[in-house]
C-alpha positions as CSV (number, residue, x, y, z in Angstrom):
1,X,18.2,4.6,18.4
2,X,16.0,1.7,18.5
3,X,17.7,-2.1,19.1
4,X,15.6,-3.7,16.3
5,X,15.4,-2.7,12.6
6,X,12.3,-4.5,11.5
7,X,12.7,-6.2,7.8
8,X,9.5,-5.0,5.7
9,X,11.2,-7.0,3.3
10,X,10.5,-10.9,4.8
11,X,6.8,-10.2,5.1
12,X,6.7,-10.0,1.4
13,X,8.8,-12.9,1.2
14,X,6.4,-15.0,3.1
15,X,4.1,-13.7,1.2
16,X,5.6,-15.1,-2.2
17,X,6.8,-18.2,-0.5
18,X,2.9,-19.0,0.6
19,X,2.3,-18.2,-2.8
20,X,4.1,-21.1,-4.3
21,X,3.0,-23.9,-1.8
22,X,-0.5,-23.0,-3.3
23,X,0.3,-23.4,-6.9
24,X,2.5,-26.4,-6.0
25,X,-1.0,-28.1,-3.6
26,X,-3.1,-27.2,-6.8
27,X,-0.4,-28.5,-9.7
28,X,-0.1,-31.9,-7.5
29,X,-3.6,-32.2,-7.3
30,X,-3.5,-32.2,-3.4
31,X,-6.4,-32.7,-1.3
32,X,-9.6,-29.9,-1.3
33,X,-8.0,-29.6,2.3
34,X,-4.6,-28.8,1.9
35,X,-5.4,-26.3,-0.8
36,X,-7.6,-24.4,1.6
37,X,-5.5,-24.5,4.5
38,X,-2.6,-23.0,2.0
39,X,-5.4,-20.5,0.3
40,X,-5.9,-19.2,4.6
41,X,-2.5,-19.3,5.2
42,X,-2.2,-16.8,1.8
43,X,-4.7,-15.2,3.0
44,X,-3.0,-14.2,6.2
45,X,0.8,-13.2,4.5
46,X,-1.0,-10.9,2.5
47,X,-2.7,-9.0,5.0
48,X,0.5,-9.1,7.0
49,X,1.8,-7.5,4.3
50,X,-0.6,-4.8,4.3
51,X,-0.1,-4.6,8.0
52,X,4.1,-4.3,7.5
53,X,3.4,-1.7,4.5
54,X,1.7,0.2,7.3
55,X,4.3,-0.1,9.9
56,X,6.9,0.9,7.3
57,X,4.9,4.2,6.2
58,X,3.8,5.5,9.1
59,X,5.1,6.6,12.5
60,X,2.3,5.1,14.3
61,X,2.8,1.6,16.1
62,X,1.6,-1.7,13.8
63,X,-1.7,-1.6,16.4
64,X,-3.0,1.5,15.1
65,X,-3.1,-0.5,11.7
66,X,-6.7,0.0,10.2
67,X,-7.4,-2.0,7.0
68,X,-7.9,0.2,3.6
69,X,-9.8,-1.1,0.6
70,X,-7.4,-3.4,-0.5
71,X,-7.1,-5.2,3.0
72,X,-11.1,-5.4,3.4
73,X,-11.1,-7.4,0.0
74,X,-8.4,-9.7,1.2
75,X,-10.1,-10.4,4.5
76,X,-13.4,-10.8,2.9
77,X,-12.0,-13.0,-0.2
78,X,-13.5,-16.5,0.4
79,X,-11.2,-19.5,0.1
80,X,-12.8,-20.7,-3.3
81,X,-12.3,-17.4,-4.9
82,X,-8.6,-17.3,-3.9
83,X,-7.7,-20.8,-5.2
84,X,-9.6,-19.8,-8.4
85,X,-7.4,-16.9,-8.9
86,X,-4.7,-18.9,-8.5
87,X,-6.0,-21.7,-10.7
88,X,-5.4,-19.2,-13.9
């Protein structure tokens, strides 16, 4: 039996959590800078999400993650097109 359990559950967390700081930089009409820097930071929970999804589906270790069509769109997303999404 292994000593750690991991918790797929806090990546998704994260991910909402990052979620909100953006709407709340783009509500309080933050600086173009901040917003990006919270769009990458997005950005990155959700593809640790994807990664974690992985992990918890598969008996392989979270290096032998490879990216499916919904990961490629993430990583490939540019900054402007996130924040616009989120500007809806």
């Amino acid at each position: 039996m292994t000593a750690y359990i991991a918790n797929h559950q806090k990546k998704k967390k994260i991910f909402q959590k990052r979620e909100a700081e953006l709407r709340h930089a783009m509500n309080h009409h933050f600086s173009e800078e901040k917003i990006a820097k919270a769009a990458e930071k997005l950005r990155e929970a959700k593809l640790n999400v994807f990664k974690s999804e992985f992990s918890k589906q598969s008996v392989l270790p979270a290096n032998r993650y490879v990216p499916d069509k919904d990961a490629k769109y993430w990583e490939t997303l540019s900054i402007e097109n996130i924040i616009s999404q989120y500007q809806k």
